[in-house]
C-alpha positions in Angstrom: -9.0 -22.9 -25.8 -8.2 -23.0 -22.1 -6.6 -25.2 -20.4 -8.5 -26.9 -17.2 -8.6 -26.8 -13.5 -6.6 -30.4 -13.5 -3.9 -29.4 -15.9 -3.2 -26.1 -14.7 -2.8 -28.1 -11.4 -0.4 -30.4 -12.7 1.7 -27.3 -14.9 5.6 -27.0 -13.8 6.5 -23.8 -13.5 9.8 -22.2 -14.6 12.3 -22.3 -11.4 14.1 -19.2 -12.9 13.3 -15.8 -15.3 15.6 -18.1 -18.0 13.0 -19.9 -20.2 10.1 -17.7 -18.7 6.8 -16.3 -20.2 6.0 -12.6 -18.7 3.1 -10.7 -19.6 2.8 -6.7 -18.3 -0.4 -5.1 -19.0 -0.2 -1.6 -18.9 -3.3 0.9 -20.1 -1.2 2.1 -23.1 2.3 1.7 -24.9 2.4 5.8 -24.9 5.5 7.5 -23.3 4.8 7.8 -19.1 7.0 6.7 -16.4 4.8 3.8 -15.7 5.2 2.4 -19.5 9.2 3.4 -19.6 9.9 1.2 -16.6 7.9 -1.5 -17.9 9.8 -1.0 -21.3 13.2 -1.1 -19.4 11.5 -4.5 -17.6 10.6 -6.2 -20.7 14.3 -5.3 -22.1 15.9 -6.8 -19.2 13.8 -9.9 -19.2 14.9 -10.3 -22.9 18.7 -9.7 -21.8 17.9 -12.7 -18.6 16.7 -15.2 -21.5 12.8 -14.7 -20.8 10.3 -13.8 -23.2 8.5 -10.4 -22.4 5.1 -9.3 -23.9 3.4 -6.0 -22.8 -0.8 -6.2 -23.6 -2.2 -2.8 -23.9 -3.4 -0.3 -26.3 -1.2 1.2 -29.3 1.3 3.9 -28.0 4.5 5.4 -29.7 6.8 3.0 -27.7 5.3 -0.4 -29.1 8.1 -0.4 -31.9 10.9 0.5 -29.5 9.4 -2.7 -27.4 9.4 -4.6 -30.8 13.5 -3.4 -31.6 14.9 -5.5 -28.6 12.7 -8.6 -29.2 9.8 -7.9 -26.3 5.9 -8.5 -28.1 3.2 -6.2 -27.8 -0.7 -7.5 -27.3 -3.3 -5.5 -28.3 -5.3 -5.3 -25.3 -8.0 -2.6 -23.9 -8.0 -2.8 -19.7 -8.9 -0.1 -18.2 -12.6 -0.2 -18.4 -14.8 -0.5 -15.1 -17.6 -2.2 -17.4 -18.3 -5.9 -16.3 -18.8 -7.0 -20.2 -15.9 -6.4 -21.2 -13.7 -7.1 -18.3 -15.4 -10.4 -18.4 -14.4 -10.6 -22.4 -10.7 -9.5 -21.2 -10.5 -12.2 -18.5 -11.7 -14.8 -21.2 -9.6 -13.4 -23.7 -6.2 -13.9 -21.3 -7.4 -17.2 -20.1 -7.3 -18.3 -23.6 -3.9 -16.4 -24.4 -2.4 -17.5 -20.9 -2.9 -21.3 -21.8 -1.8 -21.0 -25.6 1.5 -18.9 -25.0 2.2 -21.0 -21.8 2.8 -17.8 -20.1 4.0 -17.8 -16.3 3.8 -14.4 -14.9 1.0 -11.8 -14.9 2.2 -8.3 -13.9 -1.3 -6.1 -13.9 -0.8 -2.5 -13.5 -4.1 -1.2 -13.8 -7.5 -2.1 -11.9 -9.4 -3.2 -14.8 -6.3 -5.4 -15.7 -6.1 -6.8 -12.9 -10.1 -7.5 -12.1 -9.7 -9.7 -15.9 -6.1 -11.4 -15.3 -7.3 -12.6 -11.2 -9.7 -14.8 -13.3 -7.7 -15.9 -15.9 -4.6 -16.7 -14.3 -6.6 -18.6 -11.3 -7.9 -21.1 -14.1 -4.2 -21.6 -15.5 -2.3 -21.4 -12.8 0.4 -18.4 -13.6 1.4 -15.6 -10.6 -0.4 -12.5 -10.5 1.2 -9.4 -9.5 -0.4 -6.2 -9.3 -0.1 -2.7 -9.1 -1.9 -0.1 -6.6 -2.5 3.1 -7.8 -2.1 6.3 -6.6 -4.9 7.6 -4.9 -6.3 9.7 -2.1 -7.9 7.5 0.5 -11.1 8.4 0.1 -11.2 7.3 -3.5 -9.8 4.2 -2.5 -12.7 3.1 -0.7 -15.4 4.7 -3.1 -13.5 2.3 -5.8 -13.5 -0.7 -3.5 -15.2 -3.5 -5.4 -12.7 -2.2 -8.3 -9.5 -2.4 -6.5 -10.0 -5.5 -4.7 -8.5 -7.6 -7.4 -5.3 -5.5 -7.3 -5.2 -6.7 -3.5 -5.1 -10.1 -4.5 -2.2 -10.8 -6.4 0.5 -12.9 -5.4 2.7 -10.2 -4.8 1.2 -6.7 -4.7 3.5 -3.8 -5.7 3.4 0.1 -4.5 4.6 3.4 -4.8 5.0 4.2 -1.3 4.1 2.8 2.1 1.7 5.6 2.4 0.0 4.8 -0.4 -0.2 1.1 0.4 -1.4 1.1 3.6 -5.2 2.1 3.2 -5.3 -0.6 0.8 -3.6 -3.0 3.1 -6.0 -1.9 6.1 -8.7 -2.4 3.6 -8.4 -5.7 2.2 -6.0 -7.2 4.7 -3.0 -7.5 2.6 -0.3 -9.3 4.7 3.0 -7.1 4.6 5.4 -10.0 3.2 3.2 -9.7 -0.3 3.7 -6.0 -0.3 6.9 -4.4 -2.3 7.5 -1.0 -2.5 8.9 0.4 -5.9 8.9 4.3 -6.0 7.7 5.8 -9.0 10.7 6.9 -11.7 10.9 9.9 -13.3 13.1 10.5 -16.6 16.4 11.0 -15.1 18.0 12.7 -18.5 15.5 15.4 -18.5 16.1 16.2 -14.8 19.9 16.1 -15.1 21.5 19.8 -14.1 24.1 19.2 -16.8 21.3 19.0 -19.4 20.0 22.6 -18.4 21.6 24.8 -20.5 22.9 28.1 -18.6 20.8 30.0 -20.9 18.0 28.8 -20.0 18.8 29.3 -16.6 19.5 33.1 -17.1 16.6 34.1 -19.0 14.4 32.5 -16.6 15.7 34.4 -13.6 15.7 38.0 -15.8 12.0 36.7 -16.6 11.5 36.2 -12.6 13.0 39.4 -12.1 15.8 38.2 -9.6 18.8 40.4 -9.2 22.2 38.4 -9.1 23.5 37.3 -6.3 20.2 36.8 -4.8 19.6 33.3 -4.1 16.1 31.3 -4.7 14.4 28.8 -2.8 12.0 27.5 -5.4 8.5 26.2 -3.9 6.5 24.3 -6.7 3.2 23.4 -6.1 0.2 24.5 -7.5 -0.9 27.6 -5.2 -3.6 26.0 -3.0 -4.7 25.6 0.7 -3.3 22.3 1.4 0.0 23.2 -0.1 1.6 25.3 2.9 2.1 29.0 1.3 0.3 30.5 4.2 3.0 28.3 6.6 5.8 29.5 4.1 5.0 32.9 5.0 4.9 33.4 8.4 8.2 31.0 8.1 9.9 34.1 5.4 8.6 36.4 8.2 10.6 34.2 11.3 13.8 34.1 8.4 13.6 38.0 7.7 13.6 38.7 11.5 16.8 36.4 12.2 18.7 38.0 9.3 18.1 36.1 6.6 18.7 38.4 3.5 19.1 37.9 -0.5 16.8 34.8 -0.7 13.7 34.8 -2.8 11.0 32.3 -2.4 9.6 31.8 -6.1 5.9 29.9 -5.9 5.8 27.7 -9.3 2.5 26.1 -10.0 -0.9 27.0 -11.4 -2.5 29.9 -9.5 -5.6 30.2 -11.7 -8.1 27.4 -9.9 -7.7 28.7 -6.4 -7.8 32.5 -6.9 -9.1 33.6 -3.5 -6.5 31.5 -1.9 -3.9 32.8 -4.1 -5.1 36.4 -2.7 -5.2 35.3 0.8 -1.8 34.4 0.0 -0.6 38.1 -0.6 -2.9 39.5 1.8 -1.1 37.7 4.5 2.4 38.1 3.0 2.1 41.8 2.9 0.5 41.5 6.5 3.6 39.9 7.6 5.8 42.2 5.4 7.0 39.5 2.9 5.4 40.0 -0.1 8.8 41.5 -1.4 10.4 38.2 -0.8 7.9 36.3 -2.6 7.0 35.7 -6.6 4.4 33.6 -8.0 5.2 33.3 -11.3 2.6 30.7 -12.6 2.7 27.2 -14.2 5.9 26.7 -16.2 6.5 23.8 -18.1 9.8 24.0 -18.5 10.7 22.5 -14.8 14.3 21.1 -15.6 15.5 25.1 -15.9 13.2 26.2 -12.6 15.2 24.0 -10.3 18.5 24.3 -12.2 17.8 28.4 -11.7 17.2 27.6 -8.0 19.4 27.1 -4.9 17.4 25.1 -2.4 13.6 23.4 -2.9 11.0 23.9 0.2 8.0 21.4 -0.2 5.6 22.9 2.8 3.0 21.0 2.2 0.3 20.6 5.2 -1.8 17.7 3.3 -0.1 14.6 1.9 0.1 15.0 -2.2 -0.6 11.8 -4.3 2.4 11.5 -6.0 5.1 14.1 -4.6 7.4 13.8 -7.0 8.3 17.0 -6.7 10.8 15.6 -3.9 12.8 13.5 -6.5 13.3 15.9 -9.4 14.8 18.6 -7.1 16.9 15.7 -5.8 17.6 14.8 -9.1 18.8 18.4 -10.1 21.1 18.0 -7.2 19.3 20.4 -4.8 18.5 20.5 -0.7 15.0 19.9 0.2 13.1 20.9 3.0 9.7 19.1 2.5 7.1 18.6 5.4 6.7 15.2 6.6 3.5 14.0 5.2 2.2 11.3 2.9 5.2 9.8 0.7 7.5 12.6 1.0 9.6 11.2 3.7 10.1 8.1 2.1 11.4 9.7 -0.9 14.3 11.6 1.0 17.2 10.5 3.0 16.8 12.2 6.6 17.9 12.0 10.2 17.6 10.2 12.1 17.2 7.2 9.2 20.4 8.3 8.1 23.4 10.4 9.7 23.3 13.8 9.8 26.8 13.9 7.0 24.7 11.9 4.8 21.0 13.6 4.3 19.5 14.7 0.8 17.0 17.2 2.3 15.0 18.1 5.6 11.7 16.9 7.1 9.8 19.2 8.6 6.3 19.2 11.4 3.7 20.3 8.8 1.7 23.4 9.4 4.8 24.7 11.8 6.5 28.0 10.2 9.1 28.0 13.3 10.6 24.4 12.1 10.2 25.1 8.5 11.9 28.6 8.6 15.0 26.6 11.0 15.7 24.2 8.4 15.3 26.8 5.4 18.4 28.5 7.6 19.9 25.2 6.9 19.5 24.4 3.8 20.6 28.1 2.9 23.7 28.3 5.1 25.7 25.4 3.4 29.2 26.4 2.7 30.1 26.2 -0.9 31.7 22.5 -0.2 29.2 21.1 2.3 26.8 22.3 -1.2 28.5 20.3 -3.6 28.9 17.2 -1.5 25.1 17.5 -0.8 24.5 18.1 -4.6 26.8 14.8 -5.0 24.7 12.9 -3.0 21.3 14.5 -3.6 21.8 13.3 -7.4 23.8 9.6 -6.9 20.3 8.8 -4.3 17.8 9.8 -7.4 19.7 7.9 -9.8 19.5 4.7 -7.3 15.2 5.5 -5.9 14.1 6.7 -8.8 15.8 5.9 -12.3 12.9 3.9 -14.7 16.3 0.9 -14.6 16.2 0.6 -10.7 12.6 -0.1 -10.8 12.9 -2.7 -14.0 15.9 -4.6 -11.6 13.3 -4.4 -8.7 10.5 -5.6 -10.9 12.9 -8.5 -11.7 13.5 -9.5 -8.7 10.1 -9.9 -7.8 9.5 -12.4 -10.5 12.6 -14.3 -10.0 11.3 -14.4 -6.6 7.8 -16.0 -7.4 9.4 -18.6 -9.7 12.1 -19.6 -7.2 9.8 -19.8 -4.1 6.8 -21.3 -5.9 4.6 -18.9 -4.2 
């Protein structure tokens, strides 16, 4: 039975995560980054005293939730129809008032749309996720996403992907936190790559030793910057630039006539030799550890761009155009001194100052390459590990509770 307006008006909240009731509702409890940093969330609210319960449907990682003391709620969000979003927010009220719960992280859009209702009637803080979306689907999916804008605290991937939302539903700044997405850290670890790996996938690539490889994953497609990568090999091969092949990983089935446009205008420019496109590969982890340096030329911003943090986190240079999240995701001058940069950031669409920082990314000396690897790898293990974003996630409770907002 839920509780009413009066009481829920008259409800003390917990000053501090000790003694607190979060609830995460996630789409599943299968293995994703999303679900392992709420995991690592509901672990460390179990460690700070709280009680931690993640609603969503069965996954494999409900029993490791269950082994450290967090609760799983059955619970089916993401759903767009009104019925049963209206069953949902009914459902939580009900569970929100019984379990005297005093947080409501929502991290999907149907989640949210059910929990604005229910926690309004008892009173608990709403946070919410935004997800990752272009624009224009952003605005198609307005009605939708307009609960996720009105949490008490609204969390993000990026700036970039924030600010249509913001623009949209006039979210003030101060509500909005940024928590880049994490990617499995053990998995894109260079010392988990074994150097077998590593050596059958260059004799499958068909690159002679010694010659280095600037990997450039991507599926091949027109807004992902091959045709700038070329005329950027052709500016490199007329300064000098020699024993450096630029292998194009990603799918280059769906965009066939690009993907012959691609060679048409490499062997127009005389770089075709330079070049491979090998296909999708699944096996990522041994494609950067194979590689030397990463070039993300992308002329339109990706959604996620995640490619930026796992060659970071195999402890490579990136050059990556500035567009959409990317630059947020790097450390580059003039945000940070030039001794202390991960990677590049480069004009999109301009092959003169993507081929100038490929020189530099290429011409580190075999100890300004280490200390860049050094640093490259301690910076994805601090943005991007699924622990960093639990102790941020934290945080923003502790925050709510303390300041009463």
């Amino acid at each position: 039975m839920a509780i009413t307006a009066d009481s829920s008006e008259q409800r003390v909240l917990p000053r501090t995560l000790a003694g607190a009731t979060v609830l995460q509702i996630v789409t599943a409890l299968r293995d994703s980054s999303q679900v392992r940093t709420t995991i690592s969330a509901a672990r460390a609210l179990v460690q700070v005293g709280a009680r931690a319960i993640v609603a969503g449907e069965r996954g494999e990682l409900v029993d490791e939730l269950k082994s450290f003391g967090g609760e799983w709620l059955p619970l089916v969000s993401a759903t767009i129809n009104p019925t049963k979003l209206r069953a949902n927010a009914d459902a939580l009220d009900q569970f929100l008032a019984a379990e005297r719960v005093d947080i409501v992280h929502a991290k999907n859009a149907g989640a949210a749309w059910s929990a604005l209702i229910a926690t309004d009637r008892n009173g608990a803080h709403l946070i919410t996720d935004l997800p990752d979306l272009p624009p224009k689907r952003m605005w198609l999916a307005a009605f939708y996403l307009g609960a996720l804008s009105r949490g008490d605290r609204v969390i993000s991937h990026s700036m970039f992907s924030a600010r249509p939302m913001m623009e949209r539903h006039r979210i003030p700044p101060e509500r909005v936190s940024v928590v880049p997405r994490s990617i499995d850290l053990r998995r894109f670890n260079p010392l988990n790559v074994p150097p077998e790996r590593v050596a059958n996938l260059r004799q499958v690539w068909g690159i002679p030793h010694g010659v280095r490889i600037a990997l450039v994953p991507g599926r091949i497609a027109p807004w992902n910057g091959h045709l700038v990568l070329a005329k950027a090999a052709r500016i490199l091969a007329d300064e000098g630039m020699r024993g450096v092949t630029f292998v194009l990983v990603g799918d280059d089935r769906m965009h066939r006539r690009f993907a012959r446009k691609f060679w048409k205008e490499a062997q127009a420019a005389g770089v075709d030799a330079l070049c491979r496109m090998v296909g999708h590969h699944a096996d990522m982890p041994a494609c950067y550890a194979a590689s030397d340096i990463v070039v993300v030329p992308y002329t339109s911003p990706p959604v996620y761009g995640r490619v930026v943090a796992e060659a970071q986190a195999m402890a490579l240079p990136v050059v990556a155009s500035s567009v959409g999240p990317l630059p947020e995701n790097m450390m580059t001058p003039p945000r940070v001194a030039d001794e202390l940069r991960t990677g590049w950031e480069v004009a999109p669409g301009d092959p003169a100052e993507l081929a100038k920082a490929i020189a530099a990314a290429v011409a580190l000396d075999p100890d300004d390459h280490r200390a860049h690897a050094a640093r490259a790898r301690q910076f994805a293990e601090y943005m991007f590990s699924p622990n960093r974003a639990a102790a941020a996630m934290l945080e923003i409770y502790a925050s709510l509770l303390e300041t009463g907002d």
